[in-house]
Structure formats: structure tokens, C-alpha cells
C-alpha positions as CSV (number, residue, x, y, z in Angstrom):
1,X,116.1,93.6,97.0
2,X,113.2,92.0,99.4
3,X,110.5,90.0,97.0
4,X,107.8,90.6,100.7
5,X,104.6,91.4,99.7
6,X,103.8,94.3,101.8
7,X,100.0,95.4,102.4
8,X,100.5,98.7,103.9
9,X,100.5,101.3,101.7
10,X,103.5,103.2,102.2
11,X,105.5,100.2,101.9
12,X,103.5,98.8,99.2
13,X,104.0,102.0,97.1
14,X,107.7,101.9,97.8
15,X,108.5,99.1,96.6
16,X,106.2,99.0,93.5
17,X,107.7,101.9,92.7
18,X,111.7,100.8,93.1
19,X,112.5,102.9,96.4
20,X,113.3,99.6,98.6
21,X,116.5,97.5,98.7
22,X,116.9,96.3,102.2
23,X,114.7,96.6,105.5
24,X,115.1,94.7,109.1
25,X,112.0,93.1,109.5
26,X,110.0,92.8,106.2
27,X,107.0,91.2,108.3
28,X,107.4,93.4,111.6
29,X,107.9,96.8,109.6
30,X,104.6,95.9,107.4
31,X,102.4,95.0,110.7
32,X,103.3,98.5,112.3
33,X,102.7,100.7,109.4
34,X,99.4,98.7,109.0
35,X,98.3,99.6,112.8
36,X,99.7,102.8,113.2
37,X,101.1,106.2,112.3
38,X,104.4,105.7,112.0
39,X,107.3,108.2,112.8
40,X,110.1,107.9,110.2
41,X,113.1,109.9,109.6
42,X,116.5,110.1,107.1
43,X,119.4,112.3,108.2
44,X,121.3,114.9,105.8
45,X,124.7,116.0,106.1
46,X,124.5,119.7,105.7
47,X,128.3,119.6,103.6
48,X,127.3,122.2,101.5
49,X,124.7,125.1,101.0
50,X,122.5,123.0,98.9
51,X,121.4,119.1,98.6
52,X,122.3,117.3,95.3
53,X,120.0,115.5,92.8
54,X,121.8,112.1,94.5
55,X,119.4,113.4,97.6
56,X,116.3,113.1,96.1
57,X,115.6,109.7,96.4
58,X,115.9,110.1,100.2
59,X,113.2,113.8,100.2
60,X,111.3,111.4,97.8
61,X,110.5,108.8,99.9
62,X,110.1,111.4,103.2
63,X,107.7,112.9,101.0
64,X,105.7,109.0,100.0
65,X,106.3,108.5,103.7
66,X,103.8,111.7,104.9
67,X,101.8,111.5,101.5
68,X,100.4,107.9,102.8
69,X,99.6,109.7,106.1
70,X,102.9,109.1,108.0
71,X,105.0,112.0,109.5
72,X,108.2,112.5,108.5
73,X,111.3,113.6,110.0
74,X,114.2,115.2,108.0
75,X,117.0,115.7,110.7
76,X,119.8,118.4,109.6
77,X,123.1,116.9,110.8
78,X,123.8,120.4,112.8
79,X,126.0,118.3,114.9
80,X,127.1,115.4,113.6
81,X,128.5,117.7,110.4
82,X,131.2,118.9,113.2
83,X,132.1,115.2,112.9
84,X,131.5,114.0,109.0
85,X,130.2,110.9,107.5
86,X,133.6,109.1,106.6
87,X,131.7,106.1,104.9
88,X,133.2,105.2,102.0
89,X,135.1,108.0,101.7
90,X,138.9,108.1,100.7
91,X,139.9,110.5,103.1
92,X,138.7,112.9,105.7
93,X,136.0,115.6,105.3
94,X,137.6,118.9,105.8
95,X,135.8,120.6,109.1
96,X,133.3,122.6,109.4
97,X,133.0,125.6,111.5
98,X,129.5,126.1,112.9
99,X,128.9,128.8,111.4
100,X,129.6,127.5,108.4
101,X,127.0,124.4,108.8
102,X,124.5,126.5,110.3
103,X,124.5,128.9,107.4
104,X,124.5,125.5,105.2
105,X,121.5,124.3,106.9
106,X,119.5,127.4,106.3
107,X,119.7,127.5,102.9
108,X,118.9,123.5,102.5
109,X,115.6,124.1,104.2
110,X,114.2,125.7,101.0
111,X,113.9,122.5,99.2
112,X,112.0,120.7,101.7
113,X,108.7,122.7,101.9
114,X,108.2,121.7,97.7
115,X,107.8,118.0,99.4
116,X,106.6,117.9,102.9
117,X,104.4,120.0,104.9
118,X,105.3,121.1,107.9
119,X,102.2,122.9,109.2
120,X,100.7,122.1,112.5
121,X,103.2,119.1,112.9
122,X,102.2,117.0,109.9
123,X,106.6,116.7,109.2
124,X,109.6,117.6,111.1
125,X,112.4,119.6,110.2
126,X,114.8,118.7,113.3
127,X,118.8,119.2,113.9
128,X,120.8,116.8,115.9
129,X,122.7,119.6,117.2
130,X,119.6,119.7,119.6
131,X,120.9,117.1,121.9
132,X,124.0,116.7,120.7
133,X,125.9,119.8,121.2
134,X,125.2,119.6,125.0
135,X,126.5,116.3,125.4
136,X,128.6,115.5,128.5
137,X,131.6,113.4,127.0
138,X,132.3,111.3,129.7
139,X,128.8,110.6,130.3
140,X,128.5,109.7,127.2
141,X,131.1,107.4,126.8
142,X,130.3,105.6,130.0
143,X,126.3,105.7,128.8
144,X,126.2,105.2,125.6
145,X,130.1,104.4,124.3
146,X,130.4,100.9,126.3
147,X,127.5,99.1,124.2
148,X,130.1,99.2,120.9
149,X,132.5,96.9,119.8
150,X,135.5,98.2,117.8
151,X,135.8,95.2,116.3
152,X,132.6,94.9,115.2
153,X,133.0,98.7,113.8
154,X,135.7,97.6,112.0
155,X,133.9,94.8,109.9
156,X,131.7,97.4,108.7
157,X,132.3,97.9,104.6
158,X,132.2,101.7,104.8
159,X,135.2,101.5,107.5
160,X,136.8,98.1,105.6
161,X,137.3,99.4,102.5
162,X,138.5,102.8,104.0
163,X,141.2,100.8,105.9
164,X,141.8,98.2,102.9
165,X,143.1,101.5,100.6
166,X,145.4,102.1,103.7
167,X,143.8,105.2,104.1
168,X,143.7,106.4,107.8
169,X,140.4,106.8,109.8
170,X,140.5,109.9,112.4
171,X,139.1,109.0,115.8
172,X,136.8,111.9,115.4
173,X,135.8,109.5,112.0
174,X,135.7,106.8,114.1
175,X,132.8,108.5,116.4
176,X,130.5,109.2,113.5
177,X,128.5,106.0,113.6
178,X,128.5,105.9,117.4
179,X,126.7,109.8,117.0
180,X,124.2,108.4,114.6
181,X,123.1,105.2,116.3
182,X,122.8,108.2,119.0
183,X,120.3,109.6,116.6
184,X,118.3,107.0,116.4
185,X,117.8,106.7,120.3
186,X,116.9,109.9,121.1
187,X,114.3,110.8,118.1
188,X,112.3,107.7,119.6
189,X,113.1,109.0,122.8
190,X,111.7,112.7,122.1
191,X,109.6,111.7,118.9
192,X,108.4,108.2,118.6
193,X,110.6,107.8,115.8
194,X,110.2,103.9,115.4
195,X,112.3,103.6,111.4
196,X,115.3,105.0,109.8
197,X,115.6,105.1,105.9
198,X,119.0,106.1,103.9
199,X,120.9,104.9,101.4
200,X,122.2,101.5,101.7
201,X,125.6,102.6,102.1
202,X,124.0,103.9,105.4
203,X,122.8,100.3,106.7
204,X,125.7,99.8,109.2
205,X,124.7,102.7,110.4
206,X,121.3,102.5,110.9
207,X,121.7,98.8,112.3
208,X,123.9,100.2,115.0
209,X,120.8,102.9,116.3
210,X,118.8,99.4,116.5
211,X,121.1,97.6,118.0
212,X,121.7,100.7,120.8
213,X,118.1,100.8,121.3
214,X,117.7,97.3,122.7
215,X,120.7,98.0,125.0
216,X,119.2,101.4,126.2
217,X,115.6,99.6,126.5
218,X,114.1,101.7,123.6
219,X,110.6,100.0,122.0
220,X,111.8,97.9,119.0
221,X,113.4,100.4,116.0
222,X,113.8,99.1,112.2
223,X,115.7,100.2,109.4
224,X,114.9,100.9,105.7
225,X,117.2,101.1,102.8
226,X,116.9,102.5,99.5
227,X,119.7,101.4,96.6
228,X,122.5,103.4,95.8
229,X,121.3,104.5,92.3
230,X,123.3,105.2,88.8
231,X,122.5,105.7,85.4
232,X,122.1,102.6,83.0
233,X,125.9,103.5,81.6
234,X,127.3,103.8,85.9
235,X,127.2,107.1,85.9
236,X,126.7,108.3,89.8
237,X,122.9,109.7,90.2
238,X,123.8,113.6,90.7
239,X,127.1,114.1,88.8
240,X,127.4,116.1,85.3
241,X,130.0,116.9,83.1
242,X,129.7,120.6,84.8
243,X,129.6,119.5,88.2
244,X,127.3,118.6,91.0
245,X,123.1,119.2,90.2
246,X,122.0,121.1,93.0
247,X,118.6,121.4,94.7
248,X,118.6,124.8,95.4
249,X,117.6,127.1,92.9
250,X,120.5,130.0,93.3
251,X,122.8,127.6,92.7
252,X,120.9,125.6,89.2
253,X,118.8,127.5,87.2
254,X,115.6,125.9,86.8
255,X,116.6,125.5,83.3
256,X,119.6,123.6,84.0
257,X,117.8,121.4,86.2
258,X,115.3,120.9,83.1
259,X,117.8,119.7,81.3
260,X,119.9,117.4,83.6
261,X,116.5,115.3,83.1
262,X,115.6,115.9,79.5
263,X,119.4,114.2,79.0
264,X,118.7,110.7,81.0
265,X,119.8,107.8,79.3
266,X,116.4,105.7,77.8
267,X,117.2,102.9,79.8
268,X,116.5,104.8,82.7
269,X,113.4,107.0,81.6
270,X,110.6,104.2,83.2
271,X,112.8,104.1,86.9
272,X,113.2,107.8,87.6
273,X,109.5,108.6,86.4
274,X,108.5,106.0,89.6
275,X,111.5,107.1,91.8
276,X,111.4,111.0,91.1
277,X,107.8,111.7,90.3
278,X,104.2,111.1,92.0
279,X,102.4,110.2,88.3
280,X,100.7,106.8,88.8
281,X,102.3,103.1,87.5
282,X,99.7,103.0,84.9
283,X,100.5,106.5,83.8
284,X,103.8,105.8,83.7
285,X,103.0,102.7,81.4
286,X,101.6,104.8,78.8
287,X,104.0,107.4,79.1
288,X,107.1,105.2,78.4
289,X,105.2,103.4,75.8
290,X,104.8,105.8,73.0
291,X,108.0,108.3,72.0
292,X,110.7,108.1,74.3
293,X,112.0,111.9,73.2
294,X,108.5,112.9,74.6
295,X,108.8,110.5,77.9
296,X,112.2,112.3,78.8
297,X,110.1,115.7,78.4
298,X,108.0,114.2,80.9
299,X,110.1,113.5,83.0
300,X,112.0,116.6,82.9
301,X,108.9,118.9,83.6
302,X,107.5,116.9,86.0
303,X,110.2,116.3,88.3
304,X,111.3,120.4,87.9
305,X,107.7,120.9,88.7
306,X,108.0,119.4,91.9
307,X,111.3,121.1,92.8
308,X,110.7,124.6,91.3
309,X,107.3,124.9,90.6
310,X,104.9,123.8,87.6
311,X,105.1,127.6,86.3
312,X,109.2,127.3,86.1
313,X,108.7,124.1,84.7
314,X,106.8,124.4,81.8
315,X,109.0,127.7,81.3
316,X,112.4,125.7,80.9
317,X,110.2,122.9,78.8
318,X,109.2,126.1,76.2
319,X,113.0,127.5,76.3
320,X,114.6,124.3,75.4
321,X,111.7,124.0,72.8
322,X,112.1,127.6,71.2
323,X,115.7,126.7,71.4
324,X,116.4,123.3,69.8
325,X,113.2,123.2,67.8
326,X,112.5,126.5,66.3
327,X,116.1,127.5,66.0
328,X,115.5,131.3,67.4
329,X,117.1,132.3,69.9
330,X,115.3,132.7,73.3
331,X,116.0,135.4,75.7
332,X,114.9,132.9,78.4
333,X,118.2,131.1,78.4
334,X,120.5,131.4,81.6
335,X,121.8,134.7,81.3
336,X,124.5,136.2,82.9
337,X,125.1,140.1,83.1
338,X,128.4,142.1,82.4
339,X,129.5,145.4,82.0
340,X,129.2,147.8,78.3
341,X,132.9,148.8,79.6
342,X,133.9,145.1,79.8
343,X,133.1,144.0,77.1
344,X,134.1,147.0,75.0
345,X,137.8,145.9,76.7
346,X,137.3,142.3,75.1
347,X,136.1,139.0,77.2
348,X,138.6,135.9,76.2
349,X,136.2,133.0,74.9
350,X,137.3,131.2,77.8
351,X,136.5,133.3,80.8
352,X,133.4,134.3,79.4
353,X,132.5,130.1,79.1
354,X,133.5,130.1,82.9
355,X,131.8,133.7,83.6
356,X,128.1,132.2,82.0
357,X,128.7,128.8,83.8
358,X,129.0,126.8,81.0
359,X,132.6,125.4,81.7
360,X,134.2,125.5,85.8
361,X,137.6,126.7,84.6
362,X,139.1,127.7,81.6
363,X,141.2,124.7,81.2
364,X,137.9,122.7,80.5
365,X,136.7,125.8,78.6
366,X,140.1,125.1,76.1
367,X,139.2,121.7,75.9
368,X,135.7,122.0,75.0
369,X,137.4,124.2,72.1
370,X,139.7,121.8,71.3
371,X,136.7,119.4,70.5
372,X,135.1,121.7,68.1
373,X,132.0,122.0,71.0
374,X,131.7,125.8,71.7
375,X,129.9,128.0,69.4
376,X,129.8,131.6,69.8
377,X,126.2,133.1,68.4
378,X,125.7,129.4,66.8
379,X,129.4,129.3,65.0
380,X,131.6,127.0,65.9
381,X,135.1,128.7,67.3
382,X,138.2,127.0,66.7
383,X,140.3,129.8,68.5
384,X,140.6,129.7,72.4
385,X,142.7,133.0,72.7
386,X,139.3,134.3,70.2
387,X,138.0,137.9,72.5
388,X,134.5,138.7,72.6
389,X,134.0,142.3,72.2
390,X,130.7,144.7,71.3
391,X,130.6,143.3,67.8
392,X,129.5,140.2,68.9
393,X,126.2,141.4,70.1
394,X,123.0,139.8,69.0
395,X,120.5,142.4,67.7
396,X,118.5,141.4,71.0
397,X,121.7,142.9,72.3
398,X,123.2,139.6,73.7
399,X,126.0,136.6,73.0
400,X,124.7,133.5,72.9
401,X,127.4,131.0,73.9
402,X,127.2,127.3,73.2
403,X,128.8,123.7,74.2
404,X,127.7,121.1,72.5
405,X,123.9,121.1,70.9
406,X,121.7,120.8,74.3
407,X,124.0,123.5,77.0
408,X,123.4,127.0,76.1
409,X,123.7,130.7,77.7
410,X,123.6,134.6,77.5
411,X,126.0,136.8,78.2
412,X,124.0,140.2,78.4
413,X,126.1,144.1,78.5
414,X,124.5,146.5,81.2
């Protein structure tokens, strides 16, 4: 963690507000977001259809990056997700089809326009596949490949540790880093891109687009690192009992998402209300001063707010409200539809846990049984073979299934 006093204002906010663990040149970096608008980017691996909550920090400071009058550059990895990031990973990624990312990278594009703006140019949505795709391989090699040493690429941690757990590294792997430091090159090449921010697991990386750029005669590039975040108790920043906490809002209710945040430990209330929301420090003060139930609240609504909306926000704050704190029941749960015919044929407890969402299998449906945590319509069931038939309809004409006291859904006959 740098103890620089920076004077610019992006910098200055970042790191008053937790977002900076490492840079390249505390001084340098400072002077030229001082003199200029800067062009700054981060990468994201479209693996999936949606980011995760352990993305955030990263569209966060992309967002504190054009907010202070910056323009920022989120680059979809269109074409290095052919390849796959293998740092610190225990084995390989399994491979994409192109189809497959380009249908990814589509539906990650929703979250973005909540946090930047991309009208008339103000922030770039870009995809490496760009220039990537049409990429002569033995031009590249002899171009670009000569200016790395293996052995330096091997004294990298993510590739260290890989090797140390005698788990092999695919040459494809291997290329990953070379691909990125590619990256770097040609978004100052086509952009004026001048910075690259990531996580610090991603500052081998980002050193080696530097590092290219002085061999390719590139202005001078720097790097910026943010810290690989956990809960207070190590708990890895976008992980759940149920799963991963997507971004995208078809695959986490807003509700959900509500809730992910309600639950943060207290340690950790006062560093995600600087890291995940825009309120002010001294705001932020007073918030975390007075009830800490109430600053979790907060924190939930605001950071949903900027995600979903500050209509869907303060609609999963009154659910969870009408929920835990009036005891009725509230028809604005999650809800999940089935069939009068189904139901009249029985539902095992179990599949309808994993049909509603609640559990991702019906072996951790059983256990959750087995701890006394499911409640069917508020009564605790102590039966996993129990079946769920018409007579356990609500008079709103729903079942409300339970785990625990905070994780709640409907299953609703149509």
C-alpha cells in the first residue's frame, strides 16, 4: 500500500477511499493525471454471461476514473478469452467457442452503462478481438514474441505457484500474458491509453505491457493495482454459500443482491461503503457511527441502487423490511412459477429448494434439512423426502420456502 500523497484528484480519491495497492510511478502517474486527461483502461475476461460482485472494484474505479473527468476504457477479452487468464489458477480454463464468448460479452455489457457513460466518446467499451483475431502468427512472434524472456515469465507468482503445485501450464497458457502486454501496446497505439488498473494479482501482467512498450517505442505506460479484497473473516469478495453474486440482473434478483450486502460482516461495513459506493468520507463517518444494523442497510440500498436502480433498490430494502420486521409475508419475494398440475402431483421439499433457487442441488437442499434450516410456510421441516402438494398453499395462494432466517422464496401454481 503506497503512503504518496497524490494531488490529483482521481488518484487522490482512490486512495482516500482504499481502491490503491500498488502503482509504477507514484510521482510520474500523479504529474500526468494533474496535466492531462488521461486514458485508462482494465480488461475483463468474458468467462461467463455475467461479471461477479469480485468485479466491482475494478467497474468502480472505471467509473471514479471518468467521474473525475478521465475516459475510461473497459476492454472485453473477445480474444484473449480464446486463450484464458491461467494466473493463479490450478488448472486450465476449459475453452471457449467464439460463439460462446461473444454471446457472453453481450450480456456483460448491461452492467456497464449503470457506471460509465458512453455517449459521444466520454468511455469506451472496446474488445481485444479487434486486433487480435487478425493477427499474423509469425509476425507476431518475430514482432512482438522476441522482447520476452521465459525465464523471466517463469519467476512470475501467478506462473510460480501454478508450477510449484506441479500442475502443468499449456503453451496456449503460457501466451496469455504475452497477449495482454499486447493489449497494452496497441490501446496507446489506437487510443492514447497511457495506464492499466486490475487486480494485483494482475501486476505481472500489466508490468509486461510497460515493459513491451519501451521496446516497441510506445510514450511511457504505468500501471495501477487495486488489492485483492476479502471479508474481515477471508471470505473471497463475491462467493456465497449459494454460489457466485452476479452482476447481471437475470441471473440475481435484485433482492438477492440486496441481501448479499445487508449480510457483510461489521468489520467491513466502513471499506465497502468507500470501495462500492459514491457517498462522501464524511458521510460515510456519520453513517458508520450510529447503528451498524442501519449502516449495512445503507450499504445494501446504495450499492443495489447503483447496479439496479434506486427504484429496485428501495423495493428489496421494503421486502426484506415487511419480511423480517413485520413478520407478514410479502409477495415481493423471489418467486418462482410452477404448474397447478405439478404441484397437485406433489414437489419433493428438495427439488422445489433447488427449483426456487434457494439450494444448487438437492444434496445441499438435504443438508440444509439436516441442520433444522428449511422452513416450509415458516415451519421448520425435519423431513427431506416431505412433498409439497396444493395444501400447502398460502391463502395469497403461494409457498413460502425458507433457509435460515435472512434467505427466502415463493413458489407460485399457474
Amino acid at each position: 500500500m503506497t503512503n504518496f500523497e497524490y494531488k490529483s484528484e482521481f488518484l487522490r480519491t482512490l486512495s482516500e477511499r482504499g481502491f490503491i495497492h500498488q502503482t509504477s510511478d507514484d510521482e510520474g502517474l500523479d504529474k500526468l493525471f494533474a496535466t492531462e486527461t488521461v486514458t485508462a483502461y482494465i480488461g475483463f475476461d468474458p468467462t461467463a454471461a455475467s461479471l461477479h460482485v469480485g468485479s466491482l472494484i475494478q467497474i468502480m474505479m472505471l467509473h471514479w476514473l471518468e467521474k473525475t473527468g478521465h475516459r475510461a476504457v473497459a476492454l472485453m477479452g473477445g480474444g484473449t478469452g480464446m486463450v484464458g487468464d491461467p494466473s493463479f489458477k490450478d488448472e486450465a480454463r476449459k475453452l471457449m467457442t467464439p460463439d460462446m464468448i461473444r454471446a457472453n460479452i453481450d450480456s456483460i455489457k448491461q452492467v456497464f452503462a449503470n457506471y460509465l457513460d458512453f455517449s459521444e466518446g466520454k468511455s469506451l467499451m472496446l474488445n481485444n478481438a479487434e486486433w487480435l483475431m487478425p493477427l499474423n502468427y509469425l509476425e507476431f512472434l518475430r514482432d512482438v514474441g522476441q522482447h520476452f524472456s521465459v525465464n523471466r515469465m517463469l519467476s512470475f507468482d501467478s506462473v510460480k505457484q501454478r508450477l510449484d503445485r506441479e500442475q502443468s501450464l499449456s503453451f496456449l497458457e503460457f501466451n496469455y500474458m504475452i497477449l495482454q502486454a499486447y493489449d497494452f501496446v496497441e490501446l496507446n497505439k489506437r487510443y492514447g491509453v497511457k495506464l492499466q488498473m486490475g487486480g494485483s494479482d494482475q501486476w505481472g501482467n500489466i508490468v509486461n505491457g510497460i515493459d513491451l512498450g519501451h521496446r516497441l517505442g510506445t510514450p511511457q505506460l504505468y500501471a495501477l493495482t487495486s488489492p485483492l479484497l476479502t471479508t474481515a473473516s477471508g471470505a473471497k469478495m463475491g462467493k456465497s454459500l449459494n454460489g457466485a453474486i452476479w452482476l447481471n440482473a437475470d441471473m440475481l434478483s435484485a433482492y438477492d443482491f440486496w441481501q448479499y450486502w445487508r449480510n457483510t460482516e461489521d468489520a467491513d461495513v466502513e471499506r465497502f461503503l468507500k470501495l462500492y459506493t459514491t457517498l462522501p468520507l464524511d458521510e460515510i463517518a456519520r453513517v458508520v457511527a450510529g447503528d451498524i444494523n442501519e449502516a449495512k442497510k445503507r450499504l445494501a440500498t446504495e450499492v443495489t441502487a447503483m447496479l439496479r436502480g434506486r427504484e429496485a433498490a428501495e423495493g428489496a430494502a421494503e421486502t426484506a423490511r415487511a419480511t423480517f420486521e413485520t413478520g407478514k409475508l410479502d409477495l415481493s419475494l423471489p418467486t418462482t412459477e410452477t404448474t397447478h398440475a405439478e404441484l397437485t402431483a406433489g414437489i419433493g421439499v428438495l427439488n422445489a429448494l433447488v427449483k426456487v433457487g434457494l439450494a444448487a442441488s438437492n444434496g445441499e437442499a438435504r443438508r440444509h434439512v439436516a441442520s433444522g434450516a428449511v422452513r416450509v410456510n415458516d415451519a421448520v421441516i425435519e423431513d427431506d423426502k416431505l412433498t409439497l402438494g396444493e395444501n400447502a398453499l398460502l391463502d395469497e395462494g403461494v409457498i413460502k420456502l425458507s433457509i435460515g432466517k435472512k434467505r427466502h422464496a415463493l413458489l407460485k401454481p399457474v
